[in-house]
Z-matrix of the N, CA and C atoms (Angstrom, degrees):
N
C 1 1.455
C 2 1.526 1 109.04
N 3 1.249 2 100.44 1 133.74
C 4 1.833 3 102.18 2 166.11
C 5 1.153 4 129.08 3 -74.58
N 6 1.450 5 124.16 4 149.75
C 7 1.533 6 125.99 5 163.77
C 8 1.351 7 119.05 6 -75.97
N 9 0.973 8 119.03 7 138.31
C 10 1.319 9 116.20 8 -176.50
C 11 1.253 10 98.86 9 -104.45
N 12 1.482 11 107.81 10 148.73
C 13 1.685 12 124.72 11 -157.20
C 14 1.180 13 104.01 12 -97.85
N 15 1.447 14 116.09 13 139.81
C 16 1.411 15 126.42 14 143.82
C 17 1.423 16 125.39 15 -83.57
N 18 1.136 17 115.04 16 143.97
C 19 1.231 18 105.01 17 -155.60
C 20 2.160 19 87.33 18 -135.08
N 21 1.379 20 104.85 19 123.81
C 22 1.156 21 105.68 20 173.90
C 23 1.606 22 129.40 21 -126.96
N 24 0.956 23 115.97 22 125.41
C 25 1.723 24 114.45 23 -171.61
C 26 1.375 25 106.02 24 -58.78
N 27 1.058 26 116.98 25 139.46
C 28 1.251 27 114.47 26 -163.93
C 29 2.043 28 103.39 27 -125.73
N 30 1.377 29 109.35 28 -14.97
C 31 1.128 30 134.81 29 -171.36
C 32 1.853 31 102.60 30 -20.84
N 33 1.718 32 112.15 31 -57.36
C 34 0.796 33 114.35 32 146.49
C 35 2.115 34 148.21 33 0.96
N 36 1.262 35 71.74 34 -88.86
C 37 1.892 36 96.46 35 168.16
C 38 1.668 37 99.52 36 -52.87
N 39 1.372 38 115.66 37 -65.27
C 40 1.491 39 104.87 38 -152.87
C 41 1.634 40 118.51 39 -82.71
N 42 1.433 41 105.89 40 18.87
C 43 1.689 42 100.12 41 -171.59
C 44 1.420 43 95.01 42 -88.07
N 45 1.748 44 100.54 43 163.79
C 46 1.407 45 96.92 44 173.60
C 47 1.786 46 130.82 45 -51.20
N 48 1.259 47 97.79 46 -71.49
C 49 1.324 48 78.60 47 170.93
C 50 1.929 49 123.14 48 -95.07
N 51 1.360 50 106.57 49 141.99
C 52 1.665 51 99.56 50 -152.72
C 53 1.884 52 82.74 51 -102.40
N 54 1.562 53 88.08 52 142.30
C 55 1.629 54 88.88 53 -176.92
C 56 1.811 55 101.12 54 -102.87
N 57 1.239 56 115.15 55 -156.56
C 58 1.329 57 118.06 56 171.63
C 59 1.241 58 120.05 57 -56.78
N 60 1.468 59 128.50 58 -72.25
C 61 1.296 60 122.54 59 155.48
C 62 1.686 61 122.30 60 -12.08
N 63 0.993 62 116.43 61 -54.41
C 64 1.350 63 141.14 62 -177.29
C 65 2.063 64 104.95 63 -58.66
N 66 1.259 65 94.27 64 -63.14
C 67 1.990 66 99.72 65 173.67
C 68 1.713 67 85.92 66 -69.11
N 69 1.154 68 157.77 67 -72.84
C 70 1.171 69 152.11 68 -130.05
C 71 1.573 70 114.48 69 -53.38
N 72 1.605 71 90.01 70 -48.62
C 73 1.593 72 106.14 71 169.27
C 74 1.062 73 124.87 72 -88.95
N 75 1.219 74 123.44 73 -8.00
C 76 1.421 75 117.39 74 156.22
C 77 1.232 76 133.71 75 -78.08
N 78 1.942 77 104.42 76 0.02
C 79 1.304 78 103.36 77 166.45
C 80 1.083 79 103.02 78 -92.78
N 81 1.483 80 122.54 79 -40.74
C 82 1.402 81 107.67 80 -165.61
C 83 1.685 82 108.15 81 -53.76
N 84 1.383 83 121.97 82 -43.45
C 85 1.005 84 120.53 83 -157.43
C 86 1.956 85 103.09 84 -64.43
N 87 1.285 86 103.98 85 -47.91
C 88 1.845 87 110.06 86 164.27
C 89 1.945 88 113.20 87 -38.99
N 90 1.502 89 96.04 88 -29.37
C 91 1.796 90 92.17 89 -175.67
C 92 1.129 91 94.84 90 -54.36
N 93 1.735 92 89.13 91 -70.04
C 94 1.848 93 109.54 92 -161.47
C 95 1.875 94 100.11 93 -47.83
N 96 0.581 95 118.78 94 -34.06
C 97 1.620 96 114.14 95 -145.08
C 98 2.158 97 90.45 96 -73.87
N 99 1.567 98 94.32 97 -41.21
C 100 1.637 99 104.63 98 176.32
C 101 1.894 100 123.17 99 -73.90
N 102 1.262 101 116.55 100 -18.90
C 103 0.788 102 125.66 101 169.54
C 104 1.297 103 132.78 102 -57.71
N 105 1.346 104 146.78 103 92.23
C 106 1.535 105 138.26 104 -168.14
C 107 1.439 106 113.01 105 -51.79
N 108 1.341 107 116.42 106 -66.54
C 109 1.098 108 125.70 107 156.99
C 110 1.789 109 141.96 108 -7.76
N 111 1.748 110 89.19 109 -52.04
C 112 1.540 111 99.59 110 171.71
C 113 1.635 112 109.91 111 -83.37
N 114 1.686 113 99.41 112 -31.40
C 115 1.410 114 91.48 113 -165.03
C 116 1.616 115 100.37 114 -73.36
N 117 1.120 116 121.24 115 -25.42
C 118 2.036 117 110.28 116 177.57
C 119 1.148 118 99.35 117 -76.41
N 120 1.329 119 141.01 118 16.02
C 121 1.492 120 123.42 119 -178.69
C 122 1.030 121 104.97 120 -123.23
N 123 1.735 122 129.21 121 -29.99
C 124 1.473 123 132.51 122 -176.31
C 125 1.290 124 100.63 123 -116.99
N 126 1.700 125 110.12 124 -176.42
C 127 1.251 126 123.85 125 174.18
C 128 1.444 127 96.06 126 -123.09
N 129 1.002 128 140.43 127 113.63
C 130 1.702 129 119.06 128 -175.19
C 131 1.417 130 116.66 129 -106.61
N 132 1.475 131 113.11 130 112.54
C 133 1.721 132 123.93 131 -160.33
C 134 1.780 133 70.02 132 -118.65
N 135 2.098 134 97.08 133 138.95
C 136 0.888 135 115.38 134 154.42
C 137 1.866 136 123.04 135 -114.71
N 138 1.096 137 116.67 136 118.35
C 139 1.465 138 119.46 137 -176.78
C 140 1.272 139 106.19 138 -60.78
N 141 1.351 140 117.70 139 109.65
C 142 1.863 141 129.07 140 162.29
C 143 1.632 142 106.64 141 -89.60
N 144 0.966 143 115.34 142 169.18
C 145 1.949 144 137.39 143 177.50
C 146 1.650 145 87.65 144 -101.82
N 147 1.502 146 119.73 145 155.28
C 148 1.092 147 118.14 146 -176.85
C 149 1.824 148 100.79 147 -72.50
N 150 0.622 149 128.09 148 -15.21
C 151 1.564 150 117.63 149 -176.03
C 152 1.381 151 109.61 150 -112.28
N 153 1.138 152 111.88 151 23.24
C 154 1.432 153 107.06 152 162.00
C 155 1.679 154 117.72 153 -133.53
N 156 1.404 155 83.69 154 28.05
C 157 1.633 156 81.48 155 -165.20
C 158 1.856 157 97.59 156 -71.36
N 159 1.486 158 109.36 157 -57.66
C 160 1.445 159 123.51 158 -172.29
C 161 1.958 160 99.68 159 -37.82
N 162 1.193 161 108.67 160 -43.12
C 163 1.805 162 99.68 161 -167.02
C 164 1.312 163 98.01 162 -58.40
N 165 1.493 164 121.26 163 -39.01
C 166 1.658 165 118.54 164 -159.05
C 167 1.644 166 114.02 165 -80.26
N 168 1.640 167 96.95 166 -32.73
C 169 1.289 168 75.47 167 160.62
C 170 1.461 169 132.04 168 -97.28
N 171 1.127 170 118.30 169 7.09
C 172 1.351 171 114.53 170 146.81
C 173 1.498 172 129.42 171 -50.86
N 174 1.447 173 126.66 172 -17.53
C 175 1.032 174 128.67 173 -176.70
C 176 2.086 175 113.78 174 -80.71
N 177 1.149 176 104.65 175 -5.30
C 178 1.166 177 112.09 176 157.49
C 179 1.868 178 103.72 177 80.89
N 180 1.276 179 120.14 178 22.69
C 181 1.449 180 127.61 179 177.18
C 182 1.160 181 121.79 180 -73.68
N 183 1.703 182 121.11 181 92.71
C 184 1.272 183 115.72 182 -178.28
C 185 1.909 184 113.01 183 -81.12
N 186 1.756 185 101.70 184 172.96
C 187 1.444 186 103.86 185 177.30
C 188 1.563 187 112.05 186 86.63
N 189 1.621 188 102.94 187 -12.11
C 190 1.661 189 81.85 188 -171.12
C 191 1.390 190 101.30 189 -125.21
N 192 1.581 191 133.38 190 177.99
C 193 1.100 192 148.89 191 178.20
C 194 1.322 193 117.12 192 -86.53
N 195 1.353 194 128.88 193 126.22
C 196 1.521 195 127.80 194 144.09
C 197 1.468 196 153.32 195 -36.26
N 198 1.103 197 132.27 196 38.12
C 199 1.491 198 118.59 197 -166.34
C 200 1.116 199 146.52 198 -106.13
N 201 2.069 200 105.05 199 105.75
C 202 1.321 201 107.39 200 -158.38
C 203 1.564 202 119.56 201 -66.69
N 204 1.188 203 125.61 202 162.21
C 205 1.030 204 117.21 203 173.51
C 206 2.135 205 112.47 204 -129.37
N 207 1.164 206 94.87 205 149.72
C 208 1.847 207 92.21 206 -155.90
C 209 1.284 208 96.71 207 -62.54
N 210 1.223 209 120.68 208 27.21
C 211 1.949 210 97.11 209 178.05
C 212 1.477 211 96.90 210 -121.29
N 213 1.666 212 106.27 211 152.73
C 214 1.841 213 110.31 212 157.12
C 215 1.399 214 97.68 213 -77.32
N 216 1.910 215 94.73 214 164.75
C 217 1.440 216 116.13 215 -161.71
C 218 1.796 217 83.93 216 -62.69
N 219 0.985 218 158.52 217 -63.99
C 220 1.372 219 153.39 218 -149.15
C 221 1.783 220 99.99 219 -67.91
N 222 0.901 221 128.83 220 -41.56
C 223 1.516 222 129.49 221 163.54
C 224 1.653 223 102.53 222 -52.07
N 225 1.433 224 123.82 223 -50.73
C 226 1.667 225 115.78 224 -172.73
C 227 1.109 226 91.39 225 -70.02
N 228 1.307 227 148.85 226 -57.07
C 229 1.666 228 129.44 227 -144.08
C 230 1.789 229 95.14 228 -95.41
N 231 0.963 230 132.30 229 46.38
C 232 1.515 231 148.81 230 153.88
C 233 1.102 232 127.95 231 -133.80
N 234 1.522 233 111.65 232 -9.50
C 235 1.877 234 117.25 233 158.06
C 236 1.738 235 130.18 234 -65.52
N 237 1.600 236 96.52 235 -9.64
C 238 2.331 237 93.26 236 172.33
C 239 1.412 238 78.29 237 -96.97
N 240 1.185 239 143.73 238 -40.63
C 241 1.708 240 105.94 239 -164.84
C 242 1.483 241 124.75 240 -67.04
N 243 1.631 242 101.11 241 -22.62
C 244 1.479 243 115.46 242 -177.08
C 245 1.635 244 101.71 243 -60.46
N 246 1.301 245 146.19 244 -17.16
C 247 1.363 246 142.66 245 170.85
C 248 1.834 247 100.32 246 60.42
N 249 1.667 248 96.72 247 55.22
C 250 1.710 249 102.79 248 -179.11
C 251 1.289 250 94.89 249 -102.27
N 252 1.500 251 124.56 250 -21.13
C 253 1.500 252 135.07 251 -144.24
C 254 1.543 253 97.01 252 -119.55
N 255 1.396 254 120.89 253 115.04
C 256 1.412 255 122.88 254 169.48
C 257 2.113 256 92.24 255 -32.85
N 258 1.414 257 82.95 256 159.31
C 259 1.794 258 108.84 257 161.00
C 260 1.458 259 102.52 258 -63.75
N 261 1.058 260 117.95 259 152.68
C 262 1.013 261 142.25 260 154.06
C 263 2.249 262 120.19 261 -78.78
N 264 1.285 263 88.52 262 158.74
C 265 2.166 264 72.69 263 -155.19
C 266 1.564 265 90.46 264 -84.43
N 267 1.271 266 116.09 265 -22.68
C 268 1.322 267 102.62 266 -174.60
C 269 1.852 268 122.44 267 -68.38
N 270 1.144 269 110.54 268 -27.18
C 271 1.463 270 125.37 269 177.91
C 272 1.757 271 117.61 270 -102.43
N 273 0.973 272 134.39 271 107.31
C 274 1.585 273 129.22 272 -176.68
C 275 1.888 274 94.14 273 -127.12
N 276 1.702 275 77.65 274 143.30
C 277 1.461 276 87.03 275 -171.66
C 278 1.885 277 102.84 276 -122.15
């Protein structure tokens, strides 16, 4: 049987400079990543921007997956305005 993946944006983590948000999830992601438990239950793929892939893995995070995605970080933070992505339920416009 497969694990089914978690899949976490990581967009965060890999910008140059990483703010709080940025350390916050990199712990969580260090919990999960140490955890036995999570790791037999998930697969844990983190979503990078193509130009941030190299910073993240510099951060030295074992157990988890890579996954670039074809856009620079300025291409990802211009994908909710593009209205490609259903709404979200909490916000209606």
């Amino acid at each position: 049987m497969t694990r089914p993946s978690l899949f976490i944006d990581a967009k965060v983590m890999s910008q140059a400079r990483v703010s709080g948000i940025g350390h916050a999830m990199r712990g969580l992601v260090r919990a999960l990543q140490d955890d036995e438990a999570a790791r037999a239950r998930f697969r844990i793929r983190l979503l990078t921007p193509l130009d941030g892939h190299r910073r993240l893995q510099a951060l030295g995070l074992d157990h988890v997956e890579y996954v670039r995605l074809p856009l620079p970080i300025r291409g990802w933070d211009r994908v909710p305005s593009l209205r490609w992505l259903p709404p979200s339920r909490g916000r209606r416009r």
